[in-house]
N, C-alpha and C positions, 0 to 999 in steps of 0.2 A: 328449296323454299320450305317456311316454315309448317309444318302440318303434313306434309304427304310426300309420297317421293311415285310415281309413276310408271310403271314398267307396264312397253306395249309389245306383247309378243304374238305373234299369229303360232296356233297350233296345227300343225297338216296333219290333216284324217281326221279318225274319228274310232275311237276302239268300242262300239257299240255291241261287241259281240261278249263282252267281260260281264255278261250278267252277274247280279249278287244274289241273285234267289228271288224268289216269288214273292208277292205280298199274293193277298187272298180275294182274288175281285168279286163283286157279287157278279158282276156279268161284263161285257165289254163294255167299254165309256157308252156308248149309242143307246146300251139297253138296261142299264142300272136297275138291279133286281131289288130284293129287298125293300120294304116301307112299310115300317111301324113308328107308331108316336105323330104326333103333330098337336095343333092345338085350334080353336074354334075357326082361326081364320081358314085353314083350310091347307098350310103350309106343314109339310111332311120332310122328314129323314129320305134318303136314298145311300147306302154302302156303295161308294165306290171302291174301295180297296181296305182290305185291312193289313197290317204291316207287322216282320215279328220286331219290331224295333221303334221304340219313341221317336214319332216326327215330331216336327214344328213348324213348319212351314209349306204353302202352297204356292205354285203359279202356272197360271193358263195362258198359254198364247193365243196368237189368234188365227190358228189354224186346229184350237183344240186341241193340240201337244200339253200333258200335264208332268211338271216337274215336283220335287218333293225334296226334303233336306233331314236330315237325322243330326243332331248336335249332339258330340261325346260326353251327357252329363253324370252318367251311371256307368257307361259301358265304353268299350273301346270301339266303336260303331265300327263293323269293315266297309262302310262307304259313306260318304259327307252327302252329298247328289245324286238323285237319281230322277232317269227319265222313267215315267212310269207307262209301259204298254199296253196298247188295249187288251191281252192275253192277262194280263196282271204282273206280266214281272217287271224288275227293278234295271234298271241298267246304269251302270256310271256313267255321269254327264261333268265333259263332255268328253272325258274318256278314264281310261282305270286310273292313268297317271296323276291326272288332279286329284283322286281319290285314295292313293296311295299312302297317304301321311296316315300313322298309327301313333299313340300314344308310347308303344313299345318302338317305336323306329324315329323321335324327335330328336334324336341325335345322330341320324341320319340323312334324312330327308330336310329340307328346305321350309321354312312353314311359311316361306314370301309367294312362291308358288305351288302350293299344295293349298287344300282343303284341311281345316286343322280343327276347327269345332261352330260349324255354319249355322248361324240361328235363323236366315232369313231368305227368302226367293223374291222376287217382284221383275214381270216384264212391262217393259217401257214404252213408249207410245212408236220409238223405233222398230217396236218387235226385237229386242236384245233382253237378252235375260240377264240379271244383275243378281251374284251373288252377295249374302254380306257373309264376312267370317269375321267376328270378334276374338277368335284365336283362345279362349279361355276355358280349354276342358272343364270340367266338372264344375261351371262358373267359379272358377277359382283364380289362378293365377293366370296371366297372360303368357302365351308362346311369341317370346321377342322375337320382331319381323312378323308374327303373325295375323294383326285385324287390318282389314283391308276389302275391297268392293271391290268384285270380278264382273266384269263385262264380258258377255258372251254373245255371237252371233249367230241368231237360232236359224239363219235360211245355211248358214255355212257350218253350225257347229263349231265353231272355233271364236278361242279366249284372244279379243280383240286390245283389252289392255287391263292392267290390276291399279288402282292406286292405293297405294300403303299408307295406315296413318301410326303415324310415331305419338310419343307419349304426351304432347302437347296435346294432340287429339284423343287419343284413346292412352289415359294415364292407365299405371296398376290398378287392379281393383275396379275396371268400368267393364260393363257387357253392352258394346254396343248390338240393339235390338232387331231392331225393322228400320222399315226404310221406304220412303217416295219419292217419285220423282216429278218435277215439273213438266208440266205439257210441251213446253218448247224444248227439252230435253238439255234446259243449261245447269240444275243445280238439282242437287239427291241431298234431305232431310233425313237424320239418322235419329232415334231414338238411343241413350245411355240408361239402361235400366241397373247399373250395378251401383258402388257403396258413395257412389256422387251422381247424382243422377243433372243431366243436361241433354241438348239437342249438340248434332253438330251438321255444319252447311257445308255442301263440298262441291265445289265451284268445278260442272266437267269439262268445261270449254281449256280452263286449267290442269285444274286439276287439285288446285290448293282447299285445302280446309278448315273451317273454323269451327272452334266446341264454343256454344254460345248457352248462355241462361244456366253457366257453370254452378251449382249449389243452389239457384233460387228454390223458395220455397215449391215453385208449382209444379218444379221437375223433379222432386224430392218423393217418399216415400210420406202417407199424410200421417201425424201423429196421431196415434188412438184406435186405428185401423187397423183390423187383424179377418185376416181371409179366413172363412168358415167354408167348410163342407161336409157333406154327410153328418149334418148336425153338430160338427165337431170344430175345435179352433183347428186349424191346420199348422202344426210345429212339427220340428224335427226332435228324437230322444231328447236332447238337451234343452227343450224349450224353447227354441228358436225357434219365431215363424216365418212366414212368408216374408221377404223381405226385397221386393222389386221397387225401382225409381219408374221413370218415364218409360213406357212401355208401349201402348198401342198408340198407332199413327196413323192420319187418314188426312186425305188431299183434296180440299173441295174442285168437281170439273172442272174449273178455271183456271184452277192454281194458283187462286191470290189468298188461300186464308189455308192454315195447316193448323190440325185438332191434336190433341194428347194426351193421356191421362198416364199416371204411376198406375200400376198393378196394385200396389200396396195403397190404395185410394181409392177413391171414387167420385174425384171432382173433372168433368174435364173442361182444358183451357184451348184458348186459340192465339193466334199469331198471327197479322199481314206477315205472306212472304216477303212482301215488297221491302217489311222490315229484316226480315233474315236474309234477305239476299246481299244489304248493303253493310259492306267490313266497314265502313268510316261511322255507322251508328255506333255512338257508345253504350257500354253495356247497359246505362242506367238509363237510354232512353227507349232501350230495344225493350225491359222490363215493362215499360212504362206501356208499352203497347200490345201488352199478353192480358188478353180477357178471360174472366171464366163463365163458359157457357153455362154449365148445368153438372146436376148429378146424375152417374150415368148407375153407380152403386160399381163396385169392384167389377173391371174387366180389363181382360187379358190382349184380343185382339179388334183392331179396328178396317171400318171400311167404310167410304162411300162411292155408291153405286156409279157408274157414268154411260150405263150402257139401258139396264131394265128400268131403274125407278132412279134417274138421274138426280143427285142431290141427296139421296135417303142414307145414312148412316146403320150400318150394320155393328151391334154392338156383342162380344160376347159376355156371357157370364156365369165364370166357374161354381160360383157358389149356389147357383140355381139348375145346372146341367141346363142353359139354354141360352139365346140367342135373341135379341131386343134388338128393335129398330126404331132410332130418334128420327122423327121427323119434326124441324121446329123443335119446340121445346118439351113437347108428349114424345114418351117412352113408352114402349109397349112391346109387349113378348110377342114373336113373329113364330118360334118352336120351342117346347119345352119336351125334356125326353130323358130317359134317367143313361142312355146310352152316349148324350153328349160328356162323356167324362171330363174336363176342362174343356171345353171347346177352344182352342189357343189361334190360330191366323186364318185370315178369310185370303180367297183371291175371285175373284170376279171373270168366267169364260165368255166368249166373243158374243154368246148368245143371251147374256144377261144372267145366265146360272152361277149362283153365289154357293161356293164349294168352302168347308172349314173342315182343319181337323182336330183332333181329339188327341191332345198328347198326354192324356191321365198324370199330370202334375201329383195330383192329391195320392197316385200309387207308387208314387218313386219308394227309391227305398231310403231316399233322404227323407220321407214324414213315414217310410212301414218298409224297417231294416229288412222284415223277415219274409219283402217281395223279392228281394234278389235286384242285379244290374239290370236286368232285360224286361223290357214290355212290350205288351201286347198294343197299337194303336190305332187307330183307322182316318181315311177321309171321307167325309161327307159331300153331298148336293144339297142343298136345300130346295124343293121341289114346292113347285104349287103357289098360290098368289102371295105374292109378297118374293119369295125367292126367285123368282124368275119373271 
């Protein structure tokens, strides 16, 4: 079929003992030490772990298991997953072998199943943990065979099937981003944040996929818009800045309306899924059906609540070191803190606890050569009313 090709394999065991080293907890998940910053509402920072290596992604199940994802964009990460212990270390999920794929070893290793450069975690109303890997070290080129969404089963541990998307879906040149999925667990929403930015809809009853809203303006990069931080425009030596398409993604409780904005912008849009679900809408009338909510001002990751503040939109944003929530059409800062360094993806814990982490973007050594491959990054709670 056009778009994807499927491979279901069940993995027996589980090599949980391959730890990759420590991240730095402030204390075990139960008792999160640390809190400085917050702002009049009353909503505070909490360190759950710091990390020697740039994450990007969260997710909590609902048994309070927190996973975590390292994407190779500086470095040759030595692990894509990991489950993070209440002790603080790192273990490879959902075991070293999907782990195993290195930058140095792609001529060896397989990148259909392996971990090759994961930008994204999200569990699903199954309680299955769905990996995304866009396969594009360094956001650069793609590892042929490599962007694909892993299915994992968290009561068992083990990778229940991969589906691959070929260059129909994920052409050269695209970073597929994040990802949601619908409540009745039939269709997962992908973000394209690289040099074409689009949505793409991946039907898992199927398994087939479609890249839809290919080059529209609203899944683009906005013209005029250039990410500032630390007072600063944010480029790389050459002048070149920031330059993300459709990037954060959020699913209202329902599942009938999907939000998203470019990185490289600050408007964001919406969709009926009812319109993405259906392959026989033609493209000009699926267009037709994409509204723009509001300005949200440049942000990175998205969330809405389904558990604490059902409905409520968690926005971040890099250029502020803080964290804004849309309710309606009012924006308003919920923490502001100079420790949120990017604040990049939220995930939402069983108990209403809204967790982000900080993948310090603005320290790469792509905008500050003379940082080096390696960073220092952390995850957060957000504590107190409004986060919880």
């Amino acid at each position: 079929m056009r778009g994807f090709r499927v491979r279901a394999r069940l993995v027996a065991g589980l090599c949980l003992a391959a730890a990759v080293g420590a991240a730095v907890p402030a204390a075990h998940h139960g008792a999160i030490a640390t809190a400085a910053g917050g702002t009049p509402n009353g909503a505070r920072l909490q360190l759950v772990a710091r990390f020697p290596h740039q994450v990007t992604g969260v997710a909590v199940a609902r048994d309070g298991r927190i996973f975590v994802n390292f994407p190779r964009w500086t470095e040759d990460a030595p692990v894509s997953v990991a489950e993070l212990g209440r002790d603080g270390r790192l273990t490879p999920y959902p075991n070293a072998e999907w782990n195993a794929w290195r930058n140095t070893k792609q001529d060896i290793l397989s990148a259909s199943d392996h971990f090759v450069c994961v930008q994204a975690l999200t569990v699903d109303n199954q309680n299955h943990l769905w990996v995304l890997d866009p396969a594009a070290p360094a956001n650069a080129l793609e590892v042929p065979g490599g962007p694909k969404l892993v299915e994992i089963d968290l009561a068992t541990n083990a990778v229940m099937r991969t589906i691959l998307f070929d260059r129909a879906v994920a052409p050269q040149g695209s970073y597929l981003n994040d990802v949601r999925f619908s409540p009745d667990g039939r269709h997962a929403y992908i973000t394209d944040s690289g040099v074409r930015g689009a949505l793409v809809v991946v039907n898992l009853q199927s398994g087939a996929a479609r890249r839809v809203l290919d080059g529209d303006p609203r899944t683009q990069r906005e013209p005029g818009v250039v990410v500032t931080v630390d007072g600063q425009e944010l480029r790389r030596p050459d002048g070149r800045g920031a330059q993300f398409s459709a990037d954060g993604i959020a699913l209202s409780p329902d599942g009938r309306t999907l939000y998203w904005q470019a990185l490289t912008g600050t408007t964001l849009y919406s969709v009926p899924t009812a319109a993405l679900d259906d392959p026989t809408l033609a493209p000009g009338a699926l267009a037709a059906r994409v509204a723009r909510v509001g300005v949200n001002g440049v942000a990175d990751g998205l969330l809405i609540s389904k558990v604490s503040n059902p409905g409520r939109m968690y926005v971040t944003q890099p250029e502020l070191n803080a964290v804004k929530v849309r309710a309606g059409n009012r924006l308003s800062i919920l923490v502001r803190d100079p420790r949120l360094r990017w604040p990049d993806t939220f995930a939402e814990g069983p108990d209403g606890s809204v967790y982000v982490t900080t993948s310090h973007i603005q320290d790469m050594s792509w905008y500050k050569p003379q940082n080096g491959p390696r960073l220092t990054t952390q995850l957060w709670r957000i504590a107190g009313p409004g986060g919880r």
